[in-house]
KEKE-3310 file (N, C-alpha, C; in steps of 0.2 Angstrom, whole numbers, plus 5000, padded with zeros to 4 digits):
npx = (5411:5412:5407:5404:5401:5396:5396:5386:5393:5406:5419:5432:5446:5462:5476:5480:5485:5478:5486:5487:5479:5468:5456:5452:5457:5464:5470:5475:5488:5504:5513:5525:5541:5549:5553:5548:5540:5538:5530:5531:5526:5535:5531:5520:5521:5514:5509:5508:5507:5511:5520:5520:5526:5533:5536:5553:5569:5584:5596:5607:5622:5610:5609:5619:5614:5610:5623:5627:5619:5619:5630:5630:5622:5633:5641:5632:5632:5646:5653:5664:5672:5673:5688:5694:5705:5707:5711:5717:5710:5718:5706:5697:5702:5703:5690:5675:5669:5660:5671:5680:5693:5705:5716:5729:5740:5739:5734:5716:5701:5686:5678:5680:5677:5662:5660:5665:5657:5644:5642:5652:5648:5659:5663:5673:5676:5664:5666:5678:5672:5663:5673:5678:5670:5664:5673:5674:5667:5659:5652:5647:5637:5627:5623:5617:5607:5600:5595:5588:5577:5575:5569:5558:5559:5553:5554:5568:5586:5602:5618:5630:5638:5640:5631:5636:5632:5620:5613:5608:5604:5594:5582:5565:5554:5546:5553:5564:5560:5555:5568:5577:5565:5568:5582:5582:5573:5580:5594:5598:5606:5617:5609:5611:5625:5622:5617:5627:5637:5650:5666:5683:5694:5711:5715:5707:5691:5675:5658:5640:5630:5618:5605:5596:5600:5604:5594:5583:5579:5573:5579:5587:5592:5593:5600:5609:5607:5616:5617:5618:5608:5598:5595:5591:5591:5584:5584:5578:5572:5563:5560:5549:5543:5532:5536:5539:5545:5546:5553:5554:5563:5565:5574:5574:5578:5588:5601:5596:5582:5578:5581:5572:5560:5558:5558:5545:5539:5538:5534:5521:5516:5516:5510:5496:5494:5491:5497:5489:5484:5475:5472:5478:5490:5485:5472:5455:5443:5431:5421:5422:5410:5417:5419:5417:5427:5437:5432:5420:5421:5430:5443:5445:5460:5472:5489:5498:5502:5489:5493:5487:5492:5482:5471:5473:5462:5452:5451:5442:5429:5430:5423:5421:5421:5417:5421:5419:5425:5416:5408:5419:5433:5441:5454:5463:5478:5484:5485:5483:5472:5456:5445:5440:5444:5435:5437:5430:5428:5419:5410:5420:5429:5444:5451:5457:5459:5467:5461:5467:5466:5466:5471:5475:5464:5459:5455:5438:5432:5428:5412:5412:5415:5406:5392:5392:5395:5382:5375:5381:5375:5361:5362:5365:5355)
npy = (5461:5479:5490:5506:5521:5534:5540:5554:5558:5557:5545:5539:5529:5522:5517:5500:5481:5468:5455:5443:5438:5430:5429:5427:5415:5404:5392:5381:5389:5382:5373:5378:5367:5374:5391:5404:5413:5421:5425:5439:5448:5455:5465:5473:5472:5464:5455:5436:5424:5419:5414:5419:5433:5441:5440:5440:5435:5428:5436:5430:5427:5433:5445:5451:5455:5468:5476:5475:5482:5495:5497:5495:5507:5517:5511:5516:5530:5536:5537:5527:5513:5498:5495:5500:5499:5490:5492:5481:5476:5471:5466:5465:5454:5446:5439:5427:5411:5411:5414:5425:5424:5436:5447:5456:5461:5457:5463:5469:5474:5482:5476:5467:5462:5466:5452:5444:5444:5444:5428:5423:5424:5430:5434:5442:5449:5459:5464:5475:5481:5490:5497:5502:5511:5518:5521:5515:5498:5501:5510:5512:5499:5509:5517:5506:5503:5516:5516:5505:5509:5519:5512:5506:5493:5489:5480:5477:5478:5481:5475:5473:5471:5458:5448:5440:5432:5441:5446:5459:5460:5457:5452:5451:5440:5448:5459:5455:5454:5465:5474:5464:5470:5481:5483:5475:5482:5496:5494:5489:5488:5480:5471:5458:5451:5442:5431:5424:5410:5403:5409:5413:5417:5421:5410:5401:5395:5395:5389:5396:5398:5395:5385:5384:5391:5380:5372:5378:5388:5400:5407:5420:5425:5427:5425:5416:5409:5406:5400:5391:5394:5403:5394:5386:5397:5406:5419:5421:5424:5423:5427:5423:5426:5441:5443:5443:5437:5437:5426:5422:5412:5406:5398:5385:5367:5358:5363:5357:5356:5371:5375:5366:5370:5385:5384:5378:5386:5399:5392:5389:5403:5406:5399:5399:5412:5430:5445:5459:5473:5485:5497:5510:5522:5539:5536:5540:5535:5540:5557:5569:5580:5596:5610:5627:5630:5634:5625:5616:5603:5588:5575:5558:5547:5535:5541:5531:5515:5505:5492:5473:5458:5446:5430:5419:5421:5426:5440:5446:5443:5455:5467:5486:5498:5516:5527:5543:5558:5567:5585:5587:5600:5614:5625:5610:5599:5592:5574:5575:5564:5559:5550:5536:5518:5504:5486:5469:5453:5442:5445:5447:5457:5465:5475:5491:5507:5522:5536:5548:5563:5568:5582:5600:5608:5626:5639:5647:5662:5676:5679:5664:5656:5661:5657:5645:5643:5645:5635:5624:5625:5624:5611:5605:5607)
npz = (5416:5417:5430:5434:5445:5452:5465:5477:5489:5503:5501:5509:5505:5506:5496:5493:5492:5493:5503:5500:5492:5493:5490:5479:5475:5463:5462:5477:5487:5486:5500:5510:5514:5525:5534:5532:5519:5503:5490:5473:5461:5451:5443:5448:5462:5470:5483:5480:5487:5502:5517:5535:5532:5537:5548:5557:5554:5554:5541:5535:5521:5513:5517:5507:5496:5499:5502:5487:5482:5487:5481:5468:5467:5468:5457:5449:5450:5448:5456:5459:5448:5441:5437:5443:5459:5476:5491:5503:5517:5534:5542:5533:5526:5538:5538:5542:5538:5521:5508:5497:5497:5495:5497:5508:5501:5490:5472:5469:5462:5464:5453:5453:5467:5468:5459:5469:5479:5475:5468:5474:5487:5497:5511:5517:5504:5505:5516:5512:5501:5509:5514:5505:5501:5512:5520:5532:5540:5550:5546:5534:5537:5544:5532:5526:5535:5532:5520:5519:5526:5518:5506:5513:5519:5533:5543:5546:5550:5550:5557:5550:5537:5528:5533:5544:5559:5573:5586:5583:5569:5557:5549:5536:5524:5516:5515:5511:5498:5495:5491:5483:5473:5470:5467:5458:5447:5448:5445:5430:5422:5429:5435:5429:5435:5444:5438:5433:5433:5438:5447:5447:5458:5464:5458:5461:5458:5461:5463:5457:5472:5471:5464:5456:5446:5436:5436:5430:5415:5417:5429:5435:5445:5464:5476:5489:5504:5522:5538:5553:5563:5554:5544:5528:5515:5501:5491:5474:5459:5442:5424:5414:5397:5398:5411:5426:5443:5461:5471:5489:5499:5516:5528:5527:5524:5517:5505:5494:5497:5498:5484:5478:5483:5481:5467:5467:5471:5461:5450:5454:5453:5440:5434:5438:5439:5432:5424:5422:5413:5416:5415:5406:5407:5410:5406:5405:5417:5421:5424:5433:5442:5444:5458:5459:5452:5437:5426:5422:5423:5427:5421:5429:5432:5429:5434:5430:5418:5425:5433:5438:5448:5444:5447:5435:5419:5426:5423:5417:5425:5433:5442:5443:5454:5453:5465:5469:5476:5484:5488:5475:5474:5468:5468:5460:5458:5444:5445:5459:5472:5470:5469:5474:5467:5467:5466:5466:5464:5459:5468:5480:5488:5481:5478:5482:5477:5474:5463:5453:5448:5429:5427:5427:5439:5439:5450:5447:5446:5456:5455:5449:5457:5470:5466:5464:5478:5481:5475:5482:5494:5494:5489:5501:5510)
capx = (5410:5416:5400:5404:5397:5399:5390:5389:5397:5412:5420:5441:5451:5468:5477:5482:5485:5477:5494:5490:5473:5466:5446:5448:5463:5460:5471:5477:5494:5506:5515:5531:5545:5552:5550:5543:5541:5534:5532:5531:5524:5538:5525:5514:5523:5509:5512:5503:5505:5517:5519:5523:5531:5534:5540:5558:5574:5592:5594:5613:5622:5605:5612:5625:5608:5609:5627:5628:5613:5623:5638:5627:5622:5640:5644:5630:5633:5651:5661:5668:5673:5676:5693:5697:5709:5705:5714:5712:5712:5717:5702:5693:5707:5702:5683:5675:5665:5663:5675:5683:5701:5706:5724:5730:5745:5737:5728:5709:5699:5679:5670:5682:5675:5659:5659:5666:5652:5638:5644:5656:5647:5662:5661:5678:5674:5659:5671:5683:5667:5661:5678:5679:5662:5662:5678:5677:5662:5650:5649:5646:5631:5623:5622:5612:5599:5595:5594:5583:5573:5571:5565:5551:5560:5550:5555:5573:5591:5607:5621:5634:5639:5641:5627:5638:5628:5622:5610:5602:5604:5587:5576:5559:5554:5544:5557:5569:5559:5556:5577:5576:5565:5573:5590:5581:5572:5583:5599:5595:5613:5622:5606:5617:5630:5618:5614:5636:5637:5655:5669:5688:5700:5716:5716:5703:5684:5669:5651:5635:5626:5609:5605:5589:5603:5605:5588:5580:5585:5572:5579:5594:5597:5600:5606:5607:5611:5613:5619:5615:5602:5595:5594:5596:5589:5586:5581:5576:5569:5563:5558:5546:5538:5537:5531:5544:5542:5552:5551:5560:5560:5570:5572:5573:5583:5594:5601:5592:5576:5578:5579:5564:5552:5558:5555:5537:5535:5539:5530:5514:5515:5517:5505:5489:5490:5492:5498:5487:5484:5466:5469:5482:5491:5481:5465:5448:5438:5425:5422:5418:5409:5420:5414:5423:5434:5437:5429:5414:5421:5437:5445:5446:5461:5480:5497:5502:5497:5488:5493:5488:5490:5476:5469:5471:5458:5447:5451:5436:5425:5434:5418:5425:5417:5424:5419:5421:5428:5413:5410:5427:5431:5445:5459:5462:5482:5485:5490:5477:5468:5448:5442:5443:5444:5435:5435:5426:5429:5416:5408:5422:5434:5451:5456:5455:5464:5467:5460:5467:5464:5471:5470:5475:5460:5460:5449:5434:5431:5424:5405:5409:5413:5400:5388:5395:5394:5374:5371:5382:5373:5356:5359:5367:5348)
capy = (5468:5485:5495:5514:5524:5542:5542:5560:5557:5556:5540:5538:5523:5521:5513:5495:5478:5462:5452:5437:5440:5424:5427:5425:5413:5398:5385:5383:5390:5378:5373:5373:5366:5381:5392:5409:5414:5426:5426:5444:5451:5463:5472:5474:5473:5461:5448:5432:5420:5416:5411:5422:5436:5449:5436:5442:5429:5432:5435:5426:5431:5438:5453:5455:5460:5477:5476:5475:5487:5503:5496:5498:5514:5520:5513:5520:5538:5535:5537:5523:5511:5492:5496:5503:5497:5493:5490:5475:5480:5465:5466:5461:5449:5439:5437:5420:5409:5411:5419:5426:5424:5442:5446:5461:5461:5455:5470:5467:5477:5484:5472:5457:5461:5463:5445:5439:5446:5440:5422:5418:5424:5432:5438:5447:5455:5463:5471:5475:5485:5492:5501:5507:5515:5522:5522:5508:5494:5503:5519:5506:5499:5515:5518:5500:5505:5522:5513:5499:5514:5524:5507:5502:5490:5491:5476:5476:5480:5477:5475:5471:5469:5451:5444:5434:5433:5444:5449:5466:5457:5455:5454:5447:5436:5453:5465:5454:5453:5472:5474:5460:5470:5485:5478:5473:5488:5502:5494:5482:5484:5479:5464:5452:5448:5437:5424:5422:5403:5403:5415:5411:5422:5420:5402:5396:5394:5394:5390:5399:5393:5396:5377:5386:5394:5376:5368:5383:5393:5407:5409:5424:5427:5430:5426:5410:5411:5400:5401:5387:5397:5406:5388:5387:5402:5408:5425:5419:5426:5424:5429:5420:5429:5449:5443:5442:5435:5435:5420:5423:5405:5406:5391:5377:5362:5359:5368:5356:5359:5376:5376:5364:5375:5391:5384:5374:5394:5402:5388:5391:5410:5408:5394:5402:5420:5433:5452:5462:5479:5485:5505:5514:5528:5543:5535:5541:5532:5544:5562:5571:5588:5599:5615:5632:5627:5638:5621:5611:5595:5584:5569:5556:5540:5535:5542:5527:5511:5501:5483:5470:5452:5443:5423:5419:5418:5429:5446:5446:5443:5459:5474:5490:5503:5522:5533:5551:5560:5573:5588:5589:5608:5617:5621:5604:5598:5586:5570:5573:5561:5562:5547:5527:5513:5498:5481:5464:5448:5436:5446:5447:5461:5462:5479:5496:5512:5530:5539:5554:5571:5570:5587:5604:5615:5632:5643:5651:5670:5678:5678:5658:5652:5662:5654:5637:5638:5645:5628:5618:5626:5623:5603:5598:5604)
capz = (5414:5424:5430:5438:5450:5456:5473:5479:5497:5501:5504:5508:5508:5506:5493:5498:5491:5498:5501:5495:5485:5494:5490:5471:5472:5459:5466:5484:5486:5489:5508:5509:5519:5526:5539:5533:5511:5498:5481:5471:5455:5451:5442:5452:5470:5476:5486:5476:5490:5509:5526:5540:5528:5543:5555:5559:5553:5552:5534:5533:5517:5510:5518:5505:5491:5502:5501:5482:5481:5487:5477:5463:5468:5467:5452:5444:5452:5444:5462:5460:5446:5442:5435:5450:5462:5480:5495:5507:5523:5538:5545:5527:5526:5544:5540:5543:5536:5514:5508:5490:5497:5494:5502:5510:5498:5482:5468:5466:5459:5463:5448:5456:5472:5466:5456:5475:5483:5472:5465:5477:5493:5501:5518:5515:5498:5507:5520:5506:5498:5513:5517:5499:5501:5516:5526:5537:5540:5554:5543:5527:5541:5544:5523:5525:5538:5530:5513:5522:5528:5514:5501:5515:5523:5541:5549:5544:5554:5547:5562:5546:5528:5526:5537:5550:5565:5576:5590:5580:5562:5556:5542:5534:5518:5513:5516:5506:5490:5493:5491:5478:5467:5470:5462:5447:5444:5449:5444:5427:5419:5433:5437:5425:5439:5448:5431:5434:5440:5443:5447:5449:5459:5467:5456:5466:5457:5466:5460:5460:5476:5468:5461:5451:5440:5433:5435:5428:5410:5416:5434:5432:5449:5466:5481:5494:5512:5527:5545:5557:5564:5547:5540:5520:5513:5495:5485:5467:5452:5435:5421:5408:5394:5399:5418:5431:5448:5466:5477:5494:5505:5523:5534:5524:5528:5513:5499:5487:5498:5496:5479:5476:5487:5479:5462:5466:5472:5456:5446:5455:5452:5433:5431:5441:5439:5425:5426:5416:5412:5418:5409:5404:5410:5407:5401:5407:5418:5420:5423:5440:5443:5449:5460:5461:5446:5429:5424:5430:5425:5425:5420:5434:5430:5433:5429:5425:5419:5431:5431:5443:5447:5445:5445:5427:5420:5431:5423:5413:5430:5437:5444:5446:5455:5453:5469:5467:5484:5483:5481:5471:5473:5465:5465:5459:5454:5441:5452:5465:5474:5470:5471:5474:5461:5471:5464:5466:5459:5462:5474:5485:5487:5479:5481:5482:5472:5473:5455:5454:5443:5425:5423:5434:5437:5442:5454:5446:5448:5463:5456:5447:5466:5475:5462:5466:5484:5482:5474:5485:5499:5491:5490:5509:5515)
cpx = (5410:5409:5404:5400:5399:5395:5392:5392:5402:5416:5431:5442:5457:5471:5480:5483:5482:5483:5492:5484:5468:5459:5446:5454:5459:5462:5474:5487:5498:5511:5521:5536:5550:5549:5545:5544:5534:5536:5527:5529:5528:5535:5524:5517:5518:5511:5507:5500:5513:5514:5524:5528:5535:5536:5547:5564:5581:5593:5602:5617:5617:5608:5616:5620:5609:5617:5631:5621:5618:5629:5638:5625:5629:5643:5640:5632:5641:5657:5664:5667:5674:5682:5695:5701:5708:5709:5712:5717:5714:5711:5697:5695:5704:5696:5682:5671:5664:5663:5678:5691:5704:5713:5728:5738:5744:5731:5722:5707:5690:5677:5675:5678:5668:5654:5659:5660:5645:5637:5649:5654:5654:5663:5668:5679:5670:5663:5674:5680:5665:5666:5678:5674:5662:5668:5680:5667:5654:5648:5644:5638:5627:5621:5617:5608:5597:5591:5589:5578:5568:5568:5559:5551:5560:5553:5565:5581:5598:5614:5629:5635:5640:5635:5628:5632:5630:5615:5605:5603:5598:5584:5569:5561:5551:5547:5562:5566:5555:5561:5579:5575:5568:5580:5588:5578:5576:5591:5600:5604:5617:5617:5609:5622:5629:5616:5624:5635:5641:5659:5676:5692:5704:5715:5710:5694:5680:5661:5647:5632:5619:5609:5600:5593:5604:5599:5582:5582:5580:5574:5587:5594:5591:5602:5603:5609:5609:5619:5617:5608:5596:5591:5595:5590:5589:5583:5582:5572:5569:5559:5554:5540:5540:5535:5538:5542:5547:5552:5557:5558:5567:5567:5573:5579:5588:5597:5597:5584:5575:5577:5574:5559:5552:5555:5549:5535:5531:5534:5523:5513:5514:5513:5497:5488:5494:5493:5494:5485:5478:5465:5478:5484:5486:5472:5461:5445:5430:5425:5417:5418:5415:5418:5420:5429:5430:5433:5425:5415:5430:5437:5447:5452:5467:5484:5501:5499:5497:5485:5490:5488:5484:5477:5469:5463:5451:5447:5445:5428:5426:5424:5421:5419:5419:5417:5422:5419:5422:5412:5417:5429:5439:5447:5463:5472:5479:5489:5486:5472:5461:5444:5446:5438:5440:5435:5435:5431:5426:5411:5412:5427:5441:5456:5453:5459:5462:5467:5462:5464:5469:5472:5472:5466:5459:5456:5445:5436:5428:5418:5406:5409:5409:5392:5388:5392:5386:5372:5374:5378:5365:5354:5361:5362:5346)
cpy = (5473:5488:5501:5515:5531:5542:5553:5561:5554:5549:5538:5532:5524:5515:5505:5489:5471:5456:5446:5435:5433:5423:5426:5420:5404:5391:5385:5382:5381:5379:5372:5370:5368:5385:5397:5409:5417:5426:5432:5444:5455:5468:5477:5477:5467:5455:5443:5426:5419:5414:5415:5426:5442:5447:5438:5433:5433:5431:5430:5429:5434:5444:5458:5458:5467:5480:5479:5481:5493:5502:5498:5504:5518:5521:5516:5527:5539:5538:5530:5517:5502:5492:5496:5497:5496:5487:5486:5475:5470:5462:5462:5453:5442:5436:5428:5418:5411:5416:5418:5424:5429:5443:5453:5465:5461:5461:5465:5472:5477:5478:5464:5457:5459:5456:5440:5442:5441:5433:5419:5419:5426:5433:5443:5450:5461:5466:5475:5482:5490:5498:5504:5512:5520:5521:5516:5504:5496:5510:5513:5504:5504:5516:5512:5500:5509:5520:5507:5502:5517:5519:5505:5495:5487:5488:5473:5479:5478:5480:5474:5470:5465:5447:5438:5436:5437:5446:5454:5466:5455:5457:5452:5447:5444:5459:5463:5453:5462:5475:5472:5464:5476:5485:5479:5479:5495:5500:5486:5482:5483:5468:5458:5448:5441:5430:5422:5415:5402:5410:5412:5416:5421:5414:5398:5399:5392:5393:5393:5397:5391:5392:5380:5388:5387:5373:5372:5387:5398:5410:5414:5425:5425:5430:5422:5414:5406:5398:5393:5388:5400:5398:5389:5392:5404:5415:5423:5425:5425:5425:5425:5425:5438:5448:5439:5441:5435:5432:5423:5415:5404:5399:5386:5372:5360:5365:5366:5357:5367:5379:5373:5367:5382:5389:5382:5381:5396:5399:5390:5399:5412:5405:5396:5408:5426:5440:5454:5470:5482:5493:5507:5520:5533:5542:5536:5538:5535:5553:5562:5580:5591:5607:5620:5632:5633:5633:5617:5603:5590:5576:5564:5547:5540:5538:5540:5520:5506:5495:5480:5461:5447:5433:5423:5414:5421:5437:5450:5447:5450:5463:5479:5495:5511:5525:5539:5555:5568:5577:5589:5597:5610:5622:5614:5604:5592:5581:5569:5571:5563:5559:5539:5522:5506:5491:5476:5460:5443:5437:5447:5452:5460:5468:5487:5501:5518:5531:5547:5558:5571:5577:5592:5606:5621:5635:5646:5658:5671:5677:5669:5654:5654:5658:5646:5635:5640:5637:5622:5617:5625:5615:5600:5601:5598)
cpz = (5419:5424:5434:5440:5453:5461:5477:5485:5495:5503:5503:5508:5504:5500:5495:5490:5495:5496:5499:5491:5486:5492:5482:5470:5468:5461:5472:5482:5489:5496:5506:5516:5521:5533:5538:5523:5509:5492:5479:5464:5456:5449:5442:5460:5474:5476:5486:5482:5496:5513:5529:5537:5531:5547:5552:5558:5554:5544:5531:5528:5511:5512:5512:5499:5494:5500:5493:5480:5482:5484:5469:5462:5465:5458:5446:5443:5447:5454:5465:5454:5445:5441:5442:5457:5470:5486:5501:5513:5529:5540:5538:5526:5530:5544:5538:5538:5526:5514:5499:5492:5493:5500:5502:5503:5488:5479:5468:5465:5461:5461:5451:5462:5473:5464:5464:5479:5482:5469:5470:5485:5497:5506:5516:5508:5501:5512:5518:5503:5502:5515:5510:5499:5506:5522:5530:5538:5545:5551:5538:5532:5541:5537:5522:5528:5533:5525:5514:5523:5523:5507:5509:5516:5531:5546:5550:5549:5553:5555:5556:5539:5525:5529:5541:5556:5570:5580:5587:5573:5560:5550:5542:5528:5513:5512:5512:5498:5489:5490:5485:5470:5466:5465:5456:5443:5444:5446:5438:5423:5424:5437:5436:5430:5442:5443:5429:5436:5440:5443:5448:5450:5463:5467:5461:5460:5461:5462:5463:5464:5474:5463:5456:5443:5432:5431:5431:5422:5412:5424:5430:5438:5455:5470:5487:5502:5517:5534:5549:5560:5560:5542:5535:5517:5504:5492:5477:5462:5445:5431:5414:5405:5396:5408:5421:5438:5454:5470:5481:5499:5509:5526:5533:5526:5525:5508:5495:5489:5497:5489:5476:5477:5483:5471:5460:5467:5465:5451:5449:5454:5446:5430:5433:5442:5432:5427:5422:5421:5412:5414:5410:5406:5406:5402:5405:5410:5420:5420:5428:5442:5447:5452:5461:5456:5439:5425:5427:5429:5423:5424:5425:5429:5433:5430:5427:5425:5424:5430:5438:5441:5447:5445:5439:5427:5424:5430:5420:5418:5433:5438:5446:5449:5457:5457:5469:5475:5482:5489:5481:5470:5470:5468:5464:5455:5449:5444:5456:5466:5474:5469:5474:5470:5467:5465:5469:5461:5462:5466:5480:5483:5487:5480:5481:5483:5472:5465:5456:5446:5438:5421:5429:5433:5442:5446:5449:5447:5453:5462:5453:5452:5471:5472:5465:5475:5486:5482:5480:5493:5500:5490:5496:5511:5513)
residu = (UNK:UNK:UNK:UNK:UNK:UNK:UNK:UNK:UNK:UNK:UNK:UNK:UNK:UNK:UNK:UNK:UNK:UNK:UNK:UNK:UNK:UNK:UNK:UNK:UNK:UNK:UNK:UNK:UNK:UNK:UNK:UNK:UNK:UNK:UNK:UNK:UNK:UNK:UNK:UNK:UNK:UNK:UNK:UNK:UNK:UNK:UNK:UNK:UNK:UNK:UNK:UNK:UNK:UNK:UNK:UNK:UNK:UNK:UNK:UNK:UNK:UNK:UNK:UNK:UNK:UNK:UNK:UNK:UNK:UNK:UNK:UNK:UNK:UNK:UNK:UNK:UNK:UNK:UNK:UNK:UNK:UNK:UNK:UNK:UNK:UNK:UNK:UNK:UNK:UNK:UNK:UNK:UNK:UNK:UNK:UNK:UNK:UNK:UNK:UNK:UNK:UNK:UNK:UNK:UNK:UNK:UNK:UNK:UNK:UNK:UNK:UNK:UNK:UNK:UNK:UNK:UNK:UNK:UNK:UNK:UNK:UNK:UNK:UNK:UNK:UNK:UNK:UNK:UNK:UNK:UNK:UNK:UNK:UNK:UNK:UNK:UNK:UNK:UNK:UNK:UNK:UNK:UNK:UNK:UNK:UNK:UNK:UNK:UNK:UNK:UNK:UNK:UNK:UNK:UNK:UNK:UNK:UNK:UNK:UNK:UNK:UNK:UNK:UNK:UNK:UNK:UNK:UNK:UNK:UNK:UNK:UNK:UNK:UNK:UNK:UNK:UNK:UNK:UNK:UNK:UNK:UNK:UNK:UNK:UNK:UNK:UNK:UNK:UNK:UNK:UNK:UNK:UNK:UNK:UNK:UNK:UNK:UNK:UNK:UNK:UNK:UNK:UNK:UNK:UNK:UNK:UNK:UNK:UNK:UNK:UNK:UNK:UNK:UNK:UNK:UNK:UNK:UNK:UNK:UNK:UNK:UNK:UNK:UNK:UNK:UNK:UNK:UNK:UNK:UNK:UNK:UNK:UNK:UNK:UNK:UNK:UNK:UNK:UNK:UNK:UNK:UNK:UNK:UNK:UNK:UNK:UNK:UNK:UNK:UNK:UNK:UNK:UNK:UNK:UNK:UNK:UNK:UNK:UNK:UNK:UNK:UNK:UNK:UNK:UNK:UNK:UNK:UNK:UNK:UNK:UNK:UNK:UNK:UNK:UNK:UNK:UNK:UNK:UNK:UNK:UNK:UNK:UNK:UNK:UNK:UNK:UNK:UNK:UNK:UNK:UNK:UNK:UNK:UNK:UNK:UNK:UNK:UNK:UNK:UNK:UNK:UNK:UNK:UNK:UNK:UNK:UNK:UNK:UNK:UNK:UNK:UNK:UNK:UNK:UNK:UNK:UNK:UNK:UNK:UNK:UNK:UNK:UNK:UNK:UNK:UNK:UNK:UNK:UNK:UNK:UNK:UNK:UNK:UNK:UNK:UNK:UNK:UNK:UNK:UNK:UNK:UNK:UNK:UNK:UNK:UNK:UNK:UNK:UNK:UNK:UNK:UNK:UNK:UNK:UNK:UNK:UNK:UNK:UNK:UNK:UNK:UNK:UNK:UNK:UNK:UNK:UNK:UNK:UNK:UNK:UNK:UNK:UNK:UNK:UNK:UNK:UNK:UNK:UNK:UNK:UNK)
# end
């Protein structure tokens, strides 16, 4: 049962997520065989359970998600088309390592390049793409830092557009299922690419690397990688029911390990925990004095609804505690921070949530705020 509170002091905190929600977890996360990994609630954002998700890897062809990221951007802005026709430079031509087989002489087109990027891991579609975007391949780089910058990519460094190796190439497990979910939320008609398992161009067929695509009907995507140094690397995702999840597992020693680990991930994320909805955009959690205002009391909730992951099974046990950021004085936007949401589970802290004001409110009058600050001066003796 949720109990409130409006304490008259003021108390801050900062909104947050506890990343892997360990004090009310029900079963112990599983270990994998791997070096670093993260599983997501796309939801939510929260990270249900990893190992070392901010240690530094080389991401291999995981890069090319950033890659296809700003490809998507484009074709959704409309500057630039699948139809479209696009010319393949030597330099796209000579790249090493997996390749679409794209030839300086032969037409291809954007949604082949695409297809060769995402399905066929190309290393020369992604330079191919990079030159059509943005001239030539270190502009095309500088568009995948800023872009890494600006989703809250902290630990991230792109030196390339294919993720051959390189000295200042760098990612994490948490920065790549930030990317990940990125994609799937900002970019859902073009998501379908990644649920492709094979692709054939210039007579040659390639399959999807991503073994989950077959062992799994609710994985749809998205993207393996694997260097000598990166070891066998996967970004996964799927969807069962209306709950969507995104394992990232670097390190690992095979393909087929990689895809074991990723999907013992997946599996524990959908079998011990449950997204639910604790209130609804716009719903009331209480009502806090306001001073100095055309009115003396306002609506205190969120602007939108507010889901979390929880232990199934434990949302029933939830205690919330709503602290009101006092005194609350006016002018007051709607949007604005005015208190914090605390919850429990068990006795033990799970999280803690900025409640803002669903409502403006305006100044008083000259005598309704000299009034106000009699009384407000009346109770700090």
């Amino acid at each position: 049962m949720m109990r409130f509170l409006a304490p008259y002091f003021f108390l801050a905190f900062s909104c947050f997520f506890f990343p892997l929600a360990a004090a009310a977890q029900t079963a112990p996360a599983p270990v994998l065989a791997a070096k670093s990994w993260v599983l997501v609630d796309h939801a939510t954002g929260q990270a249900l359970t990893g190992n070392d998700p901010d240690g530094r890897v080389e991401p291999a062809s995981l890069t090319k998600l950033m890659t296809a990221y700003l490809t998507f951007a484009a074709l959704k802005a409309g500057t630039i088309n699948e139809e479209q026709a696009v010319p393949v430079s030597e330099r796209a031509w000579r790249q090493e390592g997996s390749r679409m087989y794209i030839e300086p002489r032969k037409p291809v087109t954007a949604g082949e390049l695409i297809r060769g990027v995402i399905v066929q891991s190309g290393n020369d579609a992604c330079v191919a793409l990079a030159e059509l975007l943005a001239g030539d391949e270190e502009s095309f780089v500088g568009l995948m830092n800023r872009e890494a910058e600006r989703l809250g990519m902290k630990n991230t460094r792109f030196a390339n557009s294919n993720g051959l190796p390189d000295p200042g190439h760098y990612t994490t497990a948490r920065d790549l299922a930030i990317l990940a979910g990125a994609i799937i939320r900002d970019f859902p008609e073009y998501y379908g690419f990644y649920s492709i398992k094979s692709y054939m161009y210039n007579g040659i067929e390639q399959p999807n690397r991503n073994r989950l695509l077959w062992l799994d009907p609710t994985v749809d995507g998205m993207k393996t990688g694997h260097t000598r140094a990166a070891g066998y690397c996967l970004v996964s995702s799927a969807k069962r029911g209306p709950r969507r999840l995104v394992a990232v597992v670097l390190g690992a020693a095979s393909e087929n390990v990689r895809a074991q680990e990723s999907l013992k991930l997946l599996n524990y994320g959908f079998q011990f925990y449950d997204t639910v909805r604790l209130y609804s955009a716009g719903q009331s959690l209480s009502r806090f004095r306001v001073w100095k205002g055309k009115e003396d009391w306002v609506d205190a909730g969120f602007p939108q609804d507010f889901i979390l992951s929880l232990p199934r099974d434990k949302a029933n046990r939830i205690e919330a505690v709503l602290e009101s950021r006092q005194p609350v004085l006016a002018p007051l936007t709607q949007g604005q921070e005015i208190g914090t949401l605390k919850l429990t589970i068990d006795g033990e802290t799970y999280g803690q949530y900025p409640v803002t004001a669903l409502k403006e409110v305006p100044l008083a009058g000259f005598f309704g705020r000299l009034w106000d600050a009699i009384v407000l001066w009346f109770k700090s003796l």
